[in-house]
C-alpha positions in Angstrom: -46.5 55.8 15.3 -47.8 56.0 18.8 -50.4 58.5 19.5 -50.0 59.0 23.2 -46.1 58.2 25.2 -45.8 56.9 28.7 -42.3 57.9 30.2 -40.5 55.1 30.8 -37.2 53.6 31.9 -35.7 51.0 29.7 -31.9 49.5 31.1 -30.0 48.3 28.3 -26.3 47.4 28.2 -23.8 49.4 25.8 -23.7 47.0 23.0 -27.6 47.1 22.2 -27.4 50.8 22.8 -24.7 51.3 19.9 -26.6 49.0 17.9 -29.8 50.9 18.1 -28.1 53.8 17.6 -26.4 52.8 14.5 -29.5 52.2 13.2 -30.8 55.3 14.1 -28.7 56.7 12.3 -28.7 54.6 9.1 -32.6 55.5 9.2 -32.0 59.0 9.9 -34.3 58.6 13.5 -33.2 60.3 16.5 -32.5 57.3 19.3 -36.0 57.5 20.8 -37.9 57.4 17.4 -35.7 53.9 16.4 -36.7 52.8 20.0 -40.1 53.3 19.6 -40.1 51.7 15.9 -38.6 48.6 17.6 -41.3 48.3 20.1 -43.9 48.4 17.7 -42.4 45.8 15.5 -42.0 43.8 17.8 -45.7 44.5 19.2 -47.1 44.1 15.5 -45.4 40.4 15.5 -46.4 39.5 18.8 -50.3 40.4 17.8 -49.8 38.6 14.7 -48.8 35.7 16.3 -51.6 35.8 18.8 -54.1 36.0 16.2 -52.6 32.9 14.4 -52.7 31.2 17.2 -56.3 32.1 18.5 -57.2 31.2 15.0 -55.6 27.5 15.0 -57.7 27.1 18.4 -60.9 28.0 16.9 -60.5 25.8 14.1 -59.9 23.1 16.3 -62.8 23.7 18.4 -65.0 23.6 15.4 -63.2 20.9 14.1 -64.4 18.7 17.5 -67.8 20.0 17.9 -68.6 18.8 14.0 -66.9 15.8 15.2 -69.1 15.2 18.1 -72.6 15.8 16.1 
């Protein structure tokens, strides 16, 4: 989990807020632990994707500078 928490504000409408907190429950997490869990999924996805994409760019910019030797 997180090490350090920055207090926050997060609006969300009723229907994602009973979701979350059916989950919360189902994963015995109070509502602010399944929160936080979300975040850093979603985080962890978003860096993976970064990563495949920086890695796609750097084999294409090998890819032309063998080219153009």
């Amino acid at each position: 989990m997180i090490k350090s928490l920055v207090r926050t504000t997060l609006r969300i409408d009723n229907n994602l807020k009973t979701r979350i907190e059916l989950l919360a429950i189902k994963n015995n997490f109070s509502f602010n632990k399944m929160i936080t869990y979300l975040i850093e999924l979603g985080y962890n996805s978003y860096i993976e994707k970064f990563d495949k994409y920086y890695e796609e760019q750097n084999k294409k910019i090998k890819k032309d500078r063998d080219m153009n030797e």
